[in-house]
N, C-alpha and C positions, 0 to 999 in steps of 0.2 A: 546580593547575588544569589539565583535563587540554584539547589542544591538538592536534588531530588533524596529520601528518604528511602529506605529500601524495604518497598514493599513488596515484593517479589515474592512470589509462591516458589520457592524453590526446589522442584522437585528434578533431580538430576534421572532419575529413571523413567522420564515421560518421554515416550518415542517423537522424535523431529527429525525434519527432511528438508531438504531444499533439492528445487528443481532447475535440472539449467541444461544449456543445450548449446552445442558450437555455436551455431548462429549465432545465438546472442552475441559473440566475436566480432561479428562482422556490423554492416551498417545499423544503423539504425531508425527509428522514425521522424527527427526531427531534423529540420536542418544545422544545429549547434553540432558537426561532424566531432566535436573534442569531448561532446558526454557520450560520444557511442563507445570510450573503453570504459567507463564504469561496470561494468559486467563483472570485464575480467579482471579489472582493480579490486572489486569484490570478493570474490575468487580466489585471487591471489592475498587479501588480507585473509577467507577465512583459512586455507593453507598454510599462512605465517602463523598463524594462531592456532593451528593443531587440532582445528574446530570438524575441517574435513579430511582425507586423503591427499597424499602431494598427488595421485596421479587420478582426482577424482572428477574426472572427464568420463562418464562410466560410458560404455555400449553395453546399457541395460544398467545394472545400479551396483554403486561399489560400497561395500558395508566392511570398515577394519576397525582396530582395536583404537582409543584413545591413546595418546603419550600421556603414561600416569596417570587417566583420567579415572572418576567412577567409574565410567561405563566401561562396559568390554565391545566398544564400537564407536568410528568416529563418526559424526552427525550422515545421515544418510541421501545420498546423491542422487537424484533421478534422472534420468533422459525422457523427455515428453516426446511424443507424436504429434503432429499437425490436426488441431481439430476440423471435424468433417463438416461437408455443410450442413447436412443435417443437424450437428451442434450447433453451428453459428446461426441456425433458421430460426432455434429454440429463442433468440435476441433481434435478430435481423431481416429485413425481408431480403428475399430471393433477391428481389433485384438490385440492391444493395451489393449482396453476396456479387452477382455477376456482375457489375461495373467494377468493383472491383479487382477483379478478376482479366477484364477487357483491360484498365489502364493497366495492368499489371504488363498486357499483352505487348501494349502501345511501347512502354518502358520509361517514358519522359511526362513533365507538364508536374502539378501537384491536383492535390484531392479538394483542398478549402482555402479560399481566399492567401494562397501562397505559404502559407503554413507548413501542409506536409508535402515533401517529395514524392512523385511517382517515380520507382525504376526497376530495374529487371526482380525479380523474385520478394517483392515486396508483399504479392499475396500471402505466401508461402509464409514470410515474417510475423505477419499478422494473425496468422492463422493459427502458428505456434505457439502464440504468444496464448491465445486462448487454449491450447491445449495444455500446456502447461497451468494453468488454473484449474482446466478440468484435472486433470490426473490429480493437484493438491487434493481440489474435494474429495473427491472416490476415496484418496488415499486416508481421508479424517473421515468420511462419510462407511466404511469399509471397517473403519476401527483399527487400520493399519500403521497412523501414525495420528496422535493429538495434534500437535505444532506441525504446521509446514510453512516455507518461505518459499515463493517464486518469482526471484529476478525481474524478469521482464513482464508481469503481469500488472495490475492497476490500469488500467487504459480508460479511464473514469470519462471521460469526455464524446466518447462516442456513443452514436444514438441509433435510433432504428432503420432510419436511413441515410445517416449523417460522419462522414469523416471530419475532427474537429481536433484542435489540437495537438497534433501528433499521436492522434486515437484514432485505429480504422475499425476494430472492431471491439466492444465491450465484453474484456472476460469476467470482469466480477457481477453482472447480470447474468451471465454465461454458469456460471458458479452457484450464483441462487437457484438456477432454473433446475442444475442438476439436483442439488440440494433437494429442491420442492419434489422434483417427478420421480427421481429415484431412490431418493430415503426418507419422502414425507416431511422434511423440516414443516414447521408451518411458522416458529418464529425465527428468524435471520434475522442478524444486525451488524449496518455497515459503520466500522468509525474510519473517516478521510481526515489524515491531517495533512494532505497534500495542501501544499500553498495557494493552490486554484481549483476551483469548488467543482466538486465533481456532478454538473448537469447530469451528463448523458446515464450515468447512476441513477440520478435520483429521478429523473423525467422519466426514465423506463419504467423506474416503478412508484410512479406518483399515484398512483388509481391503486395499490396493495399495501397491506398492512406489513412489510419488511422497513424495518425501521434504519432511514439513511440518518447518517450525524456525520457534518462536515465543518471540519474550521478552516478558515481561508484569507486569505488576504482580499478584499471587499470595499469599494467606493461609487458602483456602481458602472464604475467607465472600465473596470482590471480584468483582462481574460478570465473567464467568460462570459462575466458582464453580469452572471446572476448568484443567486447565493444568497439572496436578502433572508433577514429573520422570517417577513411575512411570509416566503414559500415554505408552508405544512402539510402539501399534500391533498389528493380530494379524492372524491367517494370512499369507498374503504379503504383509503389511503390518510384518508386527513387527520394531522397528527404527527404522521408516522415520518415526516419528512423536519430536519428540527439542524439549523444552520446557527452559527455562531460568523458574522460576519466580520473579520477584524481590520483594526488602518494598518496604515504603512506603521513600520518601525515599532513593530510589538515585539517586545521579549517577552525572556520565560517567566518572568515572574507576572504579567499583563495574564501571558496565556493561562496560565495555570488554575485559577479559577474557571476560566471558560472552560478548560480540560474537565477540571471535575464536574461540573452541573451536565455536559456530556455525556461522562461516564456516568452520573447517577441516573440520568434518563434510559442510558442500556442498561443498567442493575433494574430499574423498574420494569422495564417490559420483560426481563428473563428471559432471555434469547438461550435456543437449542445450539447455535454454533452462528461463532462472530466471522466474521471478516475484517481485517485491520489493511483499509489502503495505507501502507506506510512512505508516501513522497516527503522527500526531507528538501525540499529547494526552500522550505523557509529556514533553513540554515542561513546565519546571516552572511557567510559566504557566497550565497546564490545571487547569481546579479536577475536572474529571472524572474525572484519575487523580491519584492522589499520588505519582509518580515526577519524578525534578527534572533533568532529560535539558534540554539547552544544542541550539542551534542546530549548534554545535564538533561535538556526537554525532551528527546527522544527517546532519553534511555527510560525516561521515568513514560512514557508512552508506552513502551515494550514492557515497560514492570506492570504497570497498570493494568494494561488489553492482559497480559498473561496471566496475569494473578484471578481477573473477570472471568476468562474460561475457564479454567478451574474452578470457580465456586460455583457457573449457573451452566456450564456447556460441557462440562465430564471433559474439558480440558481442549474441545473442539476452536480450532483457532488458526486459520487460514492466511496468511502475510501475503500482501501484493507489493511490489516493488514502486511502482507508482514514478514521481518527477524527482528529479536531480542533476542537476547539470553539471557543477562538479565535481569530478568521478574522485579525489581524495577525498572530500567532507563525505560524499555518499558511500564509499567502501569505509570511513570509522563509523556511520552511521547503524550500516547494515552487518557490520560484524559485532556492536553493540549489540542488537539486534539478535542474530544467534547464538551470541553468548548466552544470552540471558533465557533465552526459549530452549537452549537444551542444557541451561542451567550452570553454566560451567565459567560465569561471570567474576564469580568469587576465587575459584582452581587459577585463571591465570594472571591474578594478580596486577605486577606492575605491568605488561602486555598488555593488559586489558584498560587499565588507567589509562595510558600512554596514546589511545582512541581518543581521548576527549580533549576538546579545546583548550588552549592555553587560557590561563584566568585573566590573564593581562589585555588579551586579547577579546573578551567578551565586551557587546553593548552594555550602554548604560540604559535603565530605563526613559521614554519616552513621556514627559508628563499630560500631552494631549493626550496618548494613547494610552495611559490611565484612567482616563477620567470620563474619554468611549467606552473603556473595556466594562465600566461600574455601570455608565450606563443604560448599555446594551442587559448585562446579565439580569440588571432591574427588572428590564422587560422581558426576556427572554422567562427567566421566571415565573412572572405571570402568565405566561400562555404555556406551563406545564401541565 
């Protein structure tokens, strides 16, 4: 049973934020109506856990003291704005933007092949959902906060003119673009360990050197159908695009090599400031993907990505929320998650434990899905 190691950069005084917004309360983008409370189950775990303010719904941002914590502040709460069109132009075309905008108008029908619902203020959802991403960057890009976590962001699957997914529009392209124009980044690197491989990411920027790494659940026929090893990327792109495609019924111990030759391919390129899409639907809770990933593999994903901005990004390290359906696996997920990015994994002890799956309860290793995962990294390897 695999049992992550604690490789944590522990730095309890590294400024972190999370961003969240009533809305996210309310509906959501996919039709599975029972994941639109993970927000507030989230929310509400880091609350229980003394991580945020009990009344840290800020209009504008609420900044208090830890209960006995290091710090003399509890994790820092932001309310985003709706990004404008001019930001989503920076990803999307115009006319994208304004169909959008039209079904919004209409209220009913869906965007893609019955996947996402249309209905009244769904622009507006969409919209924020990238505003919130934005504010993250500025906020790490600005020097204001290293760590930030944003709920509702990861929307990996939308494209430049394409709702897909329960993705209308792309805030982590949205993210890069601030990144590039208005603080010069010039190396970005995205790690998806969302359970469904993030296209609309990596198609955006298949022609640039911003380096996508995705693991995913992969057979060819599994939403979204792409993700193969062979997609690397082309023109000054080629390379820079680097998939780990996995079978059904992979645990954490399958994964975990694939995790590291991932990570050591962001440690090689030496990225200015990471992005971590963090989707936990390969919780083997999720009936959405059939991947059987433990609580034990995320945490050690947050130790990993955190510990990486610190040695090569001066601690730059941007969280997207990304897929989860459900909303208990993904509120221990994601308070794992804060724990450990504002460092205070260790401070609460049995609380903190008491997030992780029962041992009784975990898969057992898959032995087909052994013997892909060996493989895969064979080759995967050689075209490093």
């Amino acid at each position: 049973m695999f049992r992550p190691e604690n490789t944590n950069t522990l730095t309890p005084d590294c400024p972190a934020a999370v961003i969240y917004h009533e809305i996210y309360d309310g509906r959501g983008f996919s039709r599975l109506d029972r994941s639109w409370g993970r927000y507030r189950a989230g929310l509400d775990r880091f609350q229980a856990l003394g991580l945020i303010a009990p009344d840290a719904i800020p209009d504008g941002v609420t900044r208090l003291g830890y209960q006995g914590g290091p710090i003399n502040g509890y994790v820092t709460v932001y309310r985003p704005t709706i990004a404008s069109e001019v930001e989503l132009a920076t990803v999307h075309s115009l006319q994208h933007i304004k169909h959008i905008q039209e079904m919004d108008a209409i209220g009913e029908g869906t965007f893609d092949r019955y996947d996402t619902p249309v209905w009244p203020g769904v622009y507006r959802r969409a919209a924020m959902a990238v505003g919130g991403t934005l504010l993250g960057a500025r906020l790490i890009g600005r020097g204001e906060m290293q760590h930030v976590f944003h709920v509702a962001g990861g929307l990996h699957h939308a494209g430049y003119e394409k709702v897909s997914g329960f993705c209308i529009f792309n805030d982590i392209v949205a993210a890069v673009r601030c990144w590039q124009n208005e603080f010069g980044y010039k190396r970005i690197a995205i790690l998806d360990v969302d359970g469904h491989h993030g296209d609309g990411t990596q198609f955006l920027l298949y022609n640039e050197p911003v380096l996508t790494v995705s693991l995913h659940q992969y057979d060819g026929r599994f939403f979204p159908g792409t993700g193969a090893y062979t997609e690397r990327g082309e023109g000054a792109g080629t390379g820079y695009s680097l998939n780990f495609p996995l079978p059904r019924f992979t645990t954490d111990a399958e994964y975990l090599p694939a995790l590291e030759l991932a990570l050591d391919a962001i440690e090689a390129y030496r990225p200015e400031a990471l992005i971590l899409q963090f989707g936990v639907d390969g919780h083997y809770t999720d009936r959405m993907v059939r991947l059987k990933l433990s609580t034990h593999l995320y945490e050690y994903v947050t130790r990993r990505a955190h510990d990486l901005a610190h040695r090569f990004c001066e601690g730059r390290l941007l969280v997207v929320g990304g897929g989860g359906y459900e909303p208990d696996a993904v509120a221990r997920c994601w308070s794992i998650l804060l724990a450990n990015l504002c460092g205070q994994s260790e401070n609460l002890g049995e609380s903190y434990q008491s997030l992780h799956d029962e041992s009784a309860l975990l898969p057992e290793s898959d032995p087909q899905a052994i013997a892909y995962i060996q493989n895969l990294l064979q080759v995967v390897k050689q075209m490093l």
